[in-house]
C-alpha positions as MATLAB code, in Angstrom:
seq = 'XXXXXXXXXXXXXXXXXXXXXXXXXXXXXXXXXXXXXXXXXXXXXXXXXXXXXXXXX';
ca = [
       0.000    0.000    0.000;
       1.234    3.371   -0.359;
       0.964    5.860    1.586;
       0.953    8.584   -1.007;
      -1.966    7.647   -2.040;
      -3.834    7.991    1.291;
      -4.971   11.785    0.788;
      -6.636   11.260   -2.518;
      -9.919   10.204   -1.022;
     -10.029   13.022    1.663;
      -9.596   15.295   -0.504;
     -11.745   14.450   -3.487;
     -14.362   14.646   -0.797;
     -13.291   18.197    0.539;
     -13.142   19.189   -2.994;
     -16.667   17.816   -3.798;
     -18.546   19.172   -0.915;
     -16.297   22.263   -1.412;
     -17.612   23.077   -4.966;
     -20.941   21.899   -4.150;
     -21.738   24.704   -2.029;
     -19.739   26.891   -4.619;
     -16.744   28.278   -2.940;
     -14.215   26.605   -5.329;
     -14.725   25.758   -9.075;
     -11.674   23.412  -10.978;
     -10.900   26.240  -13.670;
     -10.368   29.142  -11.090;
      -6.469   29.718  -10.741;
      -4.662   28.723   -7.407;
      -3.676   31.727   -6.550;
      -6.624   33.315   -5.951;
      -7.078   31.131   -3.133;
      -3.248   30.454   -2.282;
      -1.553   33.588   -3.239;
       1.272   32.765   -1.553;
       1.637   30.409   -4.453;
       1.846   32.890   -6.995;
       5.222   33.506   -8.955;
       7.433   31.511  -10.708;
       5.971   30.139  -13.345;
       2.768   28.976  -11.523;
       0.581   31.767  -11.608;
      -1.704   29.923  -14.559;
      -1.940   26.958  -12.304;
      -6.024   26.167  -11.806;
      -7.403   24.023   -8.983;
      -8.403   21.095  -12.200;
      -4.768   19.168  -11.572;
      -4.779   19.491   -7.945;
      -7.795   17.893   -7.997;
      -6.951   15.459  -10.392;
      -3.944   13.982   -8.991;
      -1.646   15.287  -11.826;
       1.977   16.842  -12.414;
       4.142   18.064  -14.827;
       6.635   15.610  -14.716;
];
């Protein structure tokens, strides 16, 4: 088992009940809610890869 993988379900479900009573949608940009997570080269980042598991790399 690994443990990486232990969050996913968590937070699909914080993400799900988050959107459903519409205080975060997967196309706005991170950084309006993190914007300590704006600059480089990450402020076109949106929520839809956070939420769907994914990097770059």
């Amino acid at each position: 088992m690994s443990w990486f993988s232990a969050s996913e379900l968590p937070a699909t479900l914080a993400f799900a009940r988050a959107r459903e009573l519409g205080l975060l949608s997967p196309d706005v940009l991170v950084r309006d809610h993190l914007p300590e997570s704006a600059g480089g080269g990450r402020d076109t980042i949106t929520v839809r890869p956070l939420c769907e598991m994914r990097t770059r790399g």
